[in-house]
Structures are given as C-alpha cells and as structure tokens.
One Martini backbone bead per residue (centre of mass of N, CA, C, O) as a GRO file, in nm:
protein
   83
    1UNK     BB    1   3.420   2.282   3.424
    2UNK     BB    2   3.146   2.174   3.522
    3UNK     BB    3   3.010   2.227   3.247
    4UNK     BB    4   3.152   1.968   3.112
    5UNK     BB    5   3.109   1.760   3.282
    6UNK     BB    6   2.790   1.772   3.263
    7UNK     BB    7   2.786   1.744   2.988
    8UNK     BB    8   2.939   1.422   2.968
    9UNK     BB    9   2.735   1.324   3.097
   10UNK     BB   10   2.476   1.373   2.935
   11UNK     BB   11   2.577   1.241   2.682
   12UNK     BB   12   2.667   0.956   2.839
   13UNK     BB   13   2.362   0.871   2.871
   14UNK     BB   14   2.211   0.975   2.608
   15UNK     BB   15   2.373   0.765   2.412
   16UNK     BB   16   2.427   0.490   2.579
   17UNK     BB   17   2.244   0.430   2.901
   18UNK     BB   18   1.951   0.515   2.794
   19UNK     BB   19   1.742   0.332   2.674
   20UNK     BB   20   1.698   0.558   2.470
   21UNK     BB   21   1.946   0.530   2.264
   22UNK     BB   22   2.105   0.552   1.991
   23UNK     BB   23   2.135   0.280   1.910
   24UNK     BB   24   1.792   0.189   1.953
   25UNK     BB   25   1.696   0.413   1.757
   26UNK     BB   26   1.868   0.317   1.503
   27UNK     BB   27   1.781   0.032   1.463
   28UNK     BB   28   1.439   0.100   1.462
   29UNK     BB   29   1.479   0.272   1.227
   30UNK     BB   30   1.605  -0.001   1.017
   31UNK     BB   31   1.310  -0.153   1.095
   32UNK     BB   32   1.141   0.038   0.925
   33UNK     BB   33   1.318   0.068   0.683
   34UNK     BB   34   1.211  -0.230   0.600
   35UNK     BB   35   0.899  -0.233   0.656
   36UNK     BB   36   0.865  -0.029   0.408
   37UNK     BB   37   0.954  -0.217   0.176
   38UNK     BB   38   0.772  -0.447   0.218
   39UNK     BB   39   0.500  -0.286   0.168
   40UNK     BB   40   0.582  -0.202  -0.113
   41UNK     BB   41   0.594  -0.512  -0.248
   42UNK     BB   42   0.312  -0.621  -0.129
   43UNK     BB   43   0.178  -0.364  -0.302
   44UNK     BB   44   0.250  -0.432  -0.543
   45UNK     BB   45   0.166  -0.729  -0.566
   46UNK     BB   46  -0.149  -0.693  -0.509
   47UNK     BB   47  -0.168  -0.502  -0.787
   48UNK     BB   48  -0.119  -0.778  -0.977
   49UNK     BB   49  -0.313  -0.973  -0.877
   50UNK     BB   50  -0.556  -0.761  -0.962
   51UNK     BB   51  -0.488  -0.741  -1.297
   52UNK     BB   52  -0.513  -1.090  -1.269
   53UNK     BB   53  -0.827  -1.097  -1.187
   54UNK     BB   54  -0.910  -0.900  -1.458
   55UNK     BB   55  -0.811  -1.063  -1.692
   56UNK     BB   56  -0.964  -1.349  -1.588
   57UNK     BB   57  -1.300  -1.313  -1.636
   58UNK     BB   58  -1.317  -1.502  -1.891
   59UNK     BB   59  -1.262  -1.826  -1.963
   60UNK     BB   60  -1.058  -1.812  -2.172
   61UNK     BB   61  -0.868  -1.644  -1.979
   62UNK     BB   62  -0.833  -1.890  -1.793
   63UNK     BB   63  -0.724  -2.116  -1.983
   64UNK     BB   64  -0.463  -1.941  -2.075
   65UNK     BB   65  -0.329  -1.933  -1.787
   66UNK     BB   66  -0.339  -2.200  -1.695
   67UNK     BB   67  -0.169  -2.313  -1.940
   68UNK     BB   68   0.079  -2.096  -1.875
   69UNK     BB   69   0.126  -2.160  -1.578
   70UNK     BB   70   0.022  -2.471  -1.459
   71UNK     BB   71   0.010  -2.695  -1.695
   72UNK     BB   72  -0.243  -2.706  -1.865
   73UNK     BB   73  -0.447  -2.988  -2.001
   74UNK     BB   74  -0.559  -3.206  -2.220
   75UNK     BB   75  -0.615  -3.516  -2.294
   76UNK     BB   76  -0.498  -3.516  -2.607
   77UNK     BB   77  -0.243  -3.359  -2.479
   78UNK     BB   78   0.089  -3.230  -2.515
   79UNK     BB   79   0.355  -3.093  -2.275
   80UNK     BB   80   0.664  -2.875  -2.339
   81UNK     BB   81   0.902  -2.777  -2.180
   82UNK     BB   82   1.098  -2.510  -2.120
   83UNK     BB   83   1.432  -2.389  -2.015
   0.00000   0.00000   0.00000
C-alpha cells in the first residue's frame, strides 16, 4: 500500500506541481514547433527572393519587374490595373 501511495505522490509532483511538469513542457513543446514553421516560411520565403533577385540581374529584366510589380510607367503613358 506505501508503495501505491509513494508512487501517487510522485506522478502527482511530476505532472502537476513540478516547475516543469507535463502541462510547461507540452506548452513549450507546441511554441517549438511554432517556431519550426515560421522558419521554414521564411526559409521559402529568403530562397524566393533570391531567385528574383538573380532574374533581374540585367536592366530590361528590371525594368519588366518594376513594372509588373511596382506599376511603374514611362512619362508619356497610361496604366491600367486588372481587379
């Protein structure tokens, strides 16, 4: 019977009131993998904007991004936005 009850106490230390008990470890655990998404996001992400940073290494290829991006124009014309 002490050994039901030693063992009681001890699951009831370790799970609830221990500084890292079950509940701060599961938390911490969920803001990790948080974590691993965001950086996998803006790992995609820094590798897109290297590949557009390698395509529009020649003017025309700026000026063609800048004005599908940016909707820059020459002086003498108009642009139109699609909705």
């Amino acid at each position: 019977m002490k050994y039901w009850v030693a063992t009681a106490v001890f699951l009831l230390v370790i799970l609830f009131i221990d500084s890292n008990n079950l509940m701060v470890t599961m938390r911490l655990q969920r803001e990790v993998g948080t974590y691993e998404d965001s950086i996998g996001r803006l790992e995609e992400a820094i590798r897109r904007e290297s590949e557009n940073k390698q395509s529009i290494s020649d003017i025309d290829s700026k000026e063609h991004f800048g004005r599908e991006n940016y909707f820059m124009k020459r002086d003498n014309e108009v642009i139109y936005k699609r909705r």
